[in-house]
N, C-alpha and C positions, 0 to 999 in steps of 0.2 A: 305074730298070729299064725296061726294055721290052717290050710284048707277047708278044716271042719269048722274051724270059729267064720271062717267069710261063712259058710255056707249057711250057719243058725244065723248069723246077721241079714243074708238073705232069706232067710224065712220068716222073721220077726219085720223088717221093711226092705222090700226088696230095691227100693231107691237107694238109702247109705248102704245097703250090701252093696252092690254096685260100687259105686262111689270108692268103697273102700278099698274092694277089689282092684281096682284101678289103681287106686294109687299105690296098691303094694308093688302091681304088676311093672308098674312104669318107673320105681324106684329101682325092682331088681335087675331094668333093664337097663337104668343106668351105671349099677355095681357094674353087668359082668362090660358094658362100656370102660369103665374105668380099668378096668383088668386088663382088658384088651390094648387098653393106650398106656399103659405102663407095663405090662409083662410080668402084672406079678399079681398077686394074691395078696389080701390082707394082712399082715404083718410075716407075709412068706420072705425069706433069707433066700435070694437068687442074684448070680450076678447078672441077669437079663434083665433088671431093673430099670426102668426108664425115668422114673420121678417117683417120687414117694407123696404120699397122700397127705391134705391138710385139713379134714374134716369133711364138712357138709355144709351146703348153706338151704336154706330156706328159699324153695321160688313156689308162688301158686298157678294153677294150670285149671284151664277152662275146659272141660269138656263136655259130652252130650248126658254126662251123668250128673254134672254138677262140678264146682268148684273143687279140688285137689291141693293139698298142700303136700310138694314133693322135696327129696334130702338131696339137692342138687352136690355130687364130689366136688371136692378142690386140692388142685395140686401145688405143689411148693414151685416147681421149674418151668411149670406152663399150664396154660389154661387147659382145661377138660372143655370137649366139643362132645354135645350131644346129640342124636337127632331125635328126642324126643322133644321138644320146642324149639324152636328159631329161637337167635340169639336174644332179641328183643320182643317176641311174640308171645301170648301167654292162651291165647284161642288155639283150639286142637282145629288140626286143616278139616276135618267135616266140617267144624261149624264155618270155618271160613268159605269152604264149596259152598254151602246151603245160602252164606250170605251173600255172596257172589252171584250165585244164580239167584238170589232173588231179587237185587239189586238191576238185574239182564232185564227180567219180568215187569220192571218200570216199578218195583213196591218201593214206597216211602220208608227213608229210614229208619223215623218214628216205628209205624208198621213192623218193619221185622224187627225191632227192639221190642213189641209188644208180641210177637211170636214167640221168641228167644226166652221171654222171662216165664212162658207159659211148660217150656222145659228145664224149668230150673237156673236158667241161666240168667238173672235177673243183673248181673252186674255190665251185662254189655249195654253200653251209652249207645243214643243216637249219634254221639261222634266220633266213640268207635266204628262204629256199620259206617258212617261214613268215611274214615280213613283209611277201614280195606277196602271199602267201595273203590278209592283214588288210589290204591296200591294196581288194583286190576287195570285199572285207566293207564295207568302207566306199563303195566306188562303188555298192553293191546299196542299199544304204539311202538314199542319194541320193537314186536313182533312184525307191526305193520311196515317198519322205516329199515326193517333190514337189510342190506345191500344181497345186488346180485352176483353170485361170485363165475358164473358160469352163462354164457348163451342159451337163450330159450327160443328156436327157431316155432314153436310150435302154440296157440297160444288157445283154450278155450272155454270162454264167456255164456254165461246162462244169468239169470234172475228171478227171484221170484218176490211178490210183495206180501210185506207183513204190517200187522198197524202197530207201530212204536210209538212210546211216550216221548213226548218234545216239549218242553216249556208248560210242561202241566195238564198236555192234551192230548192224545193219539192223534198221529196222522199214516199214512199211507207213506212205507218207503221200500225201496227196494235190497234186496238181500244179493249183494254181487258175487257170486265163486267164477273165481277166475282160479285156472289151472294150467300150468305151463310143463310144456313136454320138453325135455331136454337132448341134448344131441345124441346121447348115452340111450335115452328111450325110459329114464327114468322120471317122474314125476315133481313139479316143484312149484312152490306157492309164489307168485312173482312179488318184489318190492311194492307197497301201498294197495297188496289186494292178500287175500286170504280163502283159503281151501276151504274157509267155515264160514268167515263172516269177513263183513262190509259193508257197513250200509249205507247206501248215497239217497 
C-alpha cells in the first residue's frame, strides 16, 4: 500500500486507517531491523552477510489503535531481536504505563479492563492487568532492595500523607523520600527507601 491508500482509509474510518498505518509502520521498522542484524539487503549478494533470512512469522500486537497483526523476520543462524515488542509481550509500553498508573491509583482490575475495551482494546483480561500489575510489584522491590555500593555520610528525610487503598479501603499513609548525599557531593536514593516513593 501506499501513502495515498493509508490516507483514503483514513478518511473513510479514521480508527482502521490508524490501525493500518501502524502496522505498516512497525513492520518496516522491523525490515530495516533485520538488515541491520545481518548486513544485508534482501536477497543482496555481499560478503558482509551475517545470516540469511527465513521468512516471516505472524505475532499480534496490542496497541492504542487497536489490535495489529505484524510480519515478525526469521533468521536461519540466529534469532532476530526486535524492539518493537518484548520477547513475550504483545501490549505496546503506553498501554502498559496507563495500566500501571492506573493500577498506583488503587483502580480494580475489572475497572481498567472496562476502560481498555472502551479504546478498542477489548482483548486485555482482568488477568492480564493483573500480571503487569505484579510485573511492576516486582520492578518496585528491585529497585527498593538494591545494595549500597558507596558511603552516604549525608542523609535527607521529609513526608508527606496520602489516602491509599489497603484491603479494599483508603487509609492515611505516609509518602517517605529519603535522599542521600554522597561523599562525591553527588545524589543517591539509599537501599529500602526511594527518591519518589515509599510508603510506610
Amino acid at each position: 500500500m501506499s501513502i495515498s491508500d493509508f490516507a483514503e482509509d483514513y478518511l473513510v474510518d479514521q480508527k482502521e486507517g490508524m490501525r493500518k498505518l501502524t502496522a505498516w509502520l512497525l513492520n518496516e521498522v522491523m525490515q530495516l531491523e533485520a538488515a541491520n542484524q545481518i548486513q544485508a539487503q534482501p536477497y543482496e549478494r555481499t560478503g558482509k552477510r551475517r545470516a540469511h533470512r527465513n521468512g516471516t512469522r505472524k505475532r499480534s500486537l496490542k496497541t492504542v489503535h487497536g489490535d495489529v497483526e505484524l510480519d515478525k523476520p526469521q533468521f536461519r543462524e540466529f534469532p532476530f531481536k526486535t524492539e518493537v515488542f518484548e520477547r513475550y509481550s504483545r501490549v505496546e509500553n503506553s498501554v502498559r504505563v496507563a495500566i500501571a498508573e492506573s493500577y498506583l491509583d488503587g483502580v480494580s482490575t475489572r475497572k481498567v479492563q472496562k476502560v481498555f475495551s472502551k479504546f478498542g482494546l477489548e482483548d486485555i483480561s482482568a488477568s492480564e492487568v493483573s500480571r503487569i500489575a505484579k510485573e511492576l510489584d516486582k520492578l518496585v522491590k528491585e529497585f527498593l532492595e538494591r545494595p549500597i555500593e558507596e558511603p552516604i555520610p549525608y542523609l535527607f528525610v521529609d513526608a508527606s500523607y496520602f489516602k491509599v487503598r489497603t484491603d479494599g479501603r483508603y487509609i492515611n499513609k505516609a509518602l517517605l523520600v529519603v535522599t542521600g548525599i554522597r561523599e562525591d557531593g553527588y545524589t543517591h536514593c539509599p537501599k529500602g527507601a526511594s527518591c519518589l516513593n515509599r510508603m510506610l
